[in-house]
C-alpha positions as CSV (number, residue, x, y, z in Angstrom):
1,X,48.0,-31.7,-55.7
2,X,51.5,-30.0,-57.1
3,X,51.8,-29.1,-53.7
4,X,51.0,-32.5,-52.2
5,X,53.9,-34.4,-55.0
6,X,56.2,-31.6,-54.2
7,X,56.0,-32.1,-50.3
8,X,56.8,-36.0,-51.0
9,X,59.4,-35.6,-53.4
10,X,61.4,-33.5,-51.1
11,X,60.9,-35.5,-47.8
12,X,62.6,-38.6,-49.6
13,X,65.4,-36.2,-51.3
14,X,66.4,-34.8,-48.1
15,X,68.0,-38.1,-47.0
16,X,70.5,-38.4,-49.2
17,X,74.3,-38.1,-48.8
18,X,76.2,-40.0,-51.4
19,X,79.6,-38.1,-50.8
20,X,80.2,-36.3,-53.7
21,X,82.8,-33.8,-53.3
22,X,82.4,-30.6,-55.2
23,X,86.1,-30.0,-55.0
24,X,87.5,-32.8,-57.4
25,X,85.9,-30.6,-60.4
26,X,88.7,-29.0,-62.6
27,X,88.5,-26.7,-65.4
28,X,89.6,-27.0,-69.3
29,X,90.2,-29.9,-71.3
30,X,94.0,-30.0,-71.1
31,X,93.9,-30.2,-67.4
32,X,91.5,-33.0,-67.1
33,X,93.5,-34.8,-70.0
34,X,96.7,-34.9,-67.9
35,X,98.1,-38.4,-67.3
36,X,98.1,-37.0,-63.6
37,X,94.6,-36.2,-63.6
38,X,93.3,-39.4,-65.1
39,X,93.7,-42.4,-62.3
40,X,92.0,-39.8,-59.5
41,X,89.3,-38.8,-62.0
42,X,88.7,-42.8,-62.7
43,X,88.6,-43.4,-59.1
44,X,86.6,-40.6,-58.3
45,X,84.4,-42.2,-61.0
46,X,83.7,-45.2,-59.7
47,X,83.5,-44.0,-56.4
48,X,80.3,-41.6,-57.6
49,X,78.7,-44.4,-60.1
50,X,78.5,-47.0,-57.0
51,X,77.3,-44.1,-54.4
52,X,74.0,-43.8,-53.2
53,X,72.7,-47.3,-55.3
54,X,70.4,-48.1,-52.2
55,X,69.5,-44.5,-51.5
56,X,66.3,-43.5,-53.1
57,X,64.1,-41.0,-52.5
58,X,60.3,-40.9,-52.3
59,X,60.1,-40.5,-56.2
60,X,62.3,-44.1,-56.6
61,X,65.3,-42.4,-58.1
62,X,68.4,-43.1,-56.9
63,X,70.5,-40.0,-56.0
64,X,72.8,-39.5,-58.8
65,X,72.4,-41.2,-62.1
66,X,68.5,-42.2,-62.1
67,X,69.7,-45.6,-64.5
68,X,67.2,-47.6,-62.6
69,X,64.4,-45.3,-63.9
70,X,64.8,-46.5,-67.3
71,X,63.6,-49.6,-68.7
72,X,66.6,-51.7,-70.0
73,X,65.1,-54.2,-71.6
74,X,63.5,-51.6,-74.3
75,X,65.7,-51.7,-77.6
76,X,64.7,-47.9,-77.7
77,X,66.5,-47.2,-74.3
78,X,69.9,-48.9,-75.6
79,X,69.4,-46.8,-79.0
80,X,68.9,-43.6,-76.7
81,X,71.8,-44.5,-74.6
82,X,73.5,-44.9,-77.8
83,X,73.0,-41.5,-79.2
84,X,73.4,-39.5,-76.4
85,X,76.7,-41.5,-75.5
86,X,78.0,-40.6,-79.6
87,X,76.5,-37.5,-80.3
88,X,78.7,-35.3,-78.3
89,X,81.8,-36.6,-79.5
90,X,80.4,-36.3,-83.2
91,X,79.3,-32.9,-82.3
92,X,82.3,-31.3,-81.2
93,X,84.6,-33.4,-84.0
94,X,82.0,-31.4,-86.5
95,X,82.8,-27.8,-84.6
96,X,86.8,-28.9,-85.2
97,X,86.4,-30.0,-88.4
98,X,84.3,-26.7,-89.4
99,X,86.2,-24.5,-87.2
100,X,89.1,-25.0,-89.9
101,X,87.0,-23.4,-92.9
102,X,85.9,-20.4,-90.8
103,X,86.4,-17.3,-92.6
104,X,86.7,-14.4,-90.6
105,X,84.5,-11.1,-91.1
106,X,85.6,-8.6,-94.0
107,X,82.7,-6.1,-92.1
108,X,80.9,-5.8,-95.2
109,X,78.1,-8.4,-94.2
110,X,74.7,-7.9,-92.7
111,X,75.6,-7.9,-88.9
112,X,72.8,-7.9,-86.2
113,X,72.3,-4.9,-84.2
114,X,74.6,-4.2,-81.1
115,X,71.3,-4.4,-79.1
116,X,70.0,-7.2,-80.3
117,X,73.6,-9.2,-80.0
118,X,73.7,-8.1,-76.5
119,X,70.0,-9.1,-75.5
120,X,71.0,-12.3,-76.8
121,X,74.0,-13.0,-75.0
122,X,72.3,-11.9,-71.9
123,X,69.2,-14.6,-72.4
124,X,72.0,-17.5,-73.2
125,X,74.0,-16.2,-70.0
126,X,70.3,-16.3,-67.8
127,X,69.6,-19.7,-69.4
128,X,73.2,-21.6,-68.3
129,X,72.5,-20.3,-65.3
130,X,69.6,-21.9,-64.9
131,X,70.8,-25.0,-66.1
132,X,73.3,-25.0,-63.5
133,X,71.1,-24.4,-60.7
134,X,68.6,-27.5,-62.5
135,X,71.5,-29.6,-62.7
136,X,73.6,-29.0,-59.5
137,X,70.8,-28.4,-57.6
138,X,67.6,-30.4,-58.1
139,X,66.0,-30.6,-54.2
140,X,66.1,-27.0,-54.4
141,X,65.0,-26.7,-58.2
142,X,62.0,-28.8,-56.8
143,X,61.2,-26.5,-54.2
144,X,60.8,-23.5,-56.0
145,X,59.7,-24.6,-59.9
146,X,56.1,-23.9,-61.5
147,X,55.4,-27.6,-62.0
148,X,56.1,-31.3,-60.5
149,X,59.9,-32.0,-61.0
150,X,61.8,-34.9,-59.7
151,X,65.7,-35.2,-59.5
152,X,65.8,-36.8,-63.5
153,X,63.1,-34.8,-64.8
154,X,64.9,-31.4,-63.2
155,X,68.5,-32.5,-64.6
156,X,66.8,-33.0,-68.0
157,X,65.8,-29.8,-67.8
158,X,68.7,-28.5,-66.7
159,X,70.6,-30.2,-70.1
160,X,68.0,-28.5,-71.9
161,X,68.3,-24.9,-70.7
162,X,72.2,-25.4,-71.1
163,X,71.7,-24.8,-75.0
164,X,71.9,-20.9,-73.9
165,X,75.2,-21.8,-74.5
166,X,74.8,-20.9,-78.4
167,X,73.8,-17.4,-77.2
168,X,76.6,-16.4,-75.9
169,X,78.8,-16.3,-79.2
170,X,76.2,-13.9,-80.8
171,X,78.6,-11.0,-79.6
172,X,81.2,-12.3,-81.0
173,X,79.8,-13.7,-84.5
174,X,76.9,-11.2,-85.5
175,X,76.9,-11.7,-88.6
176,X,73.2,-12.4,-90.3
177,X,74.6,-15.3,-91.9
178,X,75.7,-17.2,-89.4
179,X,73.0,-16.4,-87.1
180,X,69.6,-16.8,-89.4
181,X,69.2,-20.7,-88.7
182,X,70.1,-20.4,-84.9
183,X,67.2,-18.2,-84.7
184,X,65.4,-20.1,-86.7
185,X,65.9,-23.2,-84.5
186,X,65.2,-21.0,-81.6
187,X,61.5,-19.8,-82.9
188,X,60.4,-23.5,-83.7
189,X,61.7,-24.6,-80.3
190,X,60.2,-21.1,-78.1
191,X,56.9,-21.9,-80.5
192,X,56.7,-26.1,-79.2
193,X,57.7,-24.7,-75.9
194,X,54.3,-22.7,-76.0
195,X,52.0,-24.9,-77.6
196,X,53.3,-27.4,-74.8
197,X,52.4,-25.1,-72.3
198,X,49.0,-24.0,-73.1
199,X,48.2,-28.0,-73.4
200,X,49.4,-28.3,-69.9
201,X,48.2,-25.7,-68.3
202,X,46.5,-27.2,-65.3
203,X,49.7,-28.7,-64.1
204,X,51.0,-25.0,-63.3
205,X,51.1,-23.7,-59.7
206,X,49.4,-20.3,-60.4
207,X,50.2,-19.3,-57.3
208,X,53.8,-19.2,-58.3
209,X,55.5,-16.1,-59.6
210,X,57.6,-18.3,-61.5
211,X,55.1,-19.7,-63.9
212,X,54.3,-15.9,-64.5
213,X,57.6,-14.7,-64.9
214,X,58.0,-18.0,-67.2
215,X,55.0,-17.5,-69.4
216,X,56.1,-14.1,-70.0
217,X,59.5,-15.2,-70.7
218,X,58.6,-17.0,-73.5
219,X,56.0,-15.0,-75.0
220,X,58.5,-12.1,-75.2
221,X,61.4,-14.6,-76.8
222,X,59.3,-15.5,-79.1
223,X,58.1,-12.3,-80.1
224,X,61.3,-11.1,-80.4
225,X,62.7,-13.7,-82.4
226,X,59.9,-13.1,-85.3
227,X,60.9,-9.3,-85.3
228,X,64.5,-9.9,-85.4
229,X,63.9,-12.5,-88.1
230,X,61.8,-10.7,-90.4
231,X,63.7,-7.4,-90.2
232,X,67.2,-9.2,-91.1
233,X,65.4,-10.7,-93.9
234,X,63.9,-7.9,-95.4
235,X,67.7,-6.0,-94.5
236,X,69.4,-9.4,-96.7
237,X,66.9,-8.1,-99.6
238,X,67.8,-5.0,-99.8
């Protein structure tokens, strides 16, 4: 049956081409900021917020935002649209705000190990990586994932993997203090992530190395994270 939705979903998202143009991207705050920058970038906006509103595939969403998946009459959408719209501004004005009060390291606190700081950085660096691939490139995400995706639910997923980001700064900040409730965010969410999966179960293509390498994944992350944890802890006592 996974195969059967999988075949459908990518005949109707093959016959697409909205006109995006992967060369208007630019890199860095300041440059997209630039008086110079902001009339093309507006355009360009438009231009790719219109494109592709009667081009749907065989899943009904339209090729680059999805809006007509969502039910607008629902207060709850509106208060969803709401957060997401706000929360990344209030999000990076905290990291401002905070980055002002940050001390730097005397090297007498409880670091993690070099190891440990480098498998970490290496799992965030995997997992943007897939969330570019998610994001960028959902007909192909479809073809090769472990279970049903359409073009929303494979971006969603992609926004979801990009929180690797986090790991990548455990090179540079290792010290236990900093790090203890990143990783213990990271168990709850590698724990839900499980339970999820085990409840699903029947909706995995066994047949694909992915769900394998997947399940294993997270079995190992999570094993690790409760080692790491408990041995910084019991270090922190001493």
């Amino acid at each position: 049956m996974a195969d059967g939705h999988q075949a459908a979903v990518r005949l109707g998202n093959k016959a697409h081409d909205v006109g995006d143009d992967p060369r208007l991207g630019v890199s860095g705050w300041r440059l997209l900021l630039r008086p110079s920058c902001v009339s093309p970038l507006l355009a360009y906006g438009r231009r790719w917020f219109s494109a592709g509103s009667d081009v749907r595939g065989a899943d009904g969403d339209r090729d680059d935002l999805h809006w007509d998946r969502f039910i607008h009459g629902n207060v709850a959408f509106w208060l969803w649209v709401a957060l997401y719209v706000t929360t990344p501004l209030i999000v990076f004005g905290v990291f401002v705000r905070n980055r002002r009060e940050y001390v730097a390291a005397t090297g007498t606190e409880l670091v993690i190990p070099p190891l440990a700081a480098a498998v970490i950085v290496a799992a965030g660096g995997l997992a943007l990586l897939t969330s570019a691939f998610l994001y960028l490139f959902p007909d192909e995400a479809i073809d090769v994932w472990p279970w049903p995706l359409t073009r929303l639910t494979a971006r969603m997923l992609g926004a979801i993997f990009a929180l690797g980001l986090a790991g990548l700064g455990a090179w540079r900040e290792r010290r236990w203090s900093a790090a203890r409730i990143l990783l213990q965010v990271a168990g709850v969410m590698v724990l839900l992530i499980l339970v999820a999966g085990i409840r699903a179960r029947h909706e995995f293509d066994a047949s694909n190395v992915l769900t394998w390498l997947f399940a294993a994944g997270f079995c190992v992350t999570a094993a690790g994270v409760v080692i790491l944890y408990l041995r910084m802890e019991l270090l922190a006592t001493r």
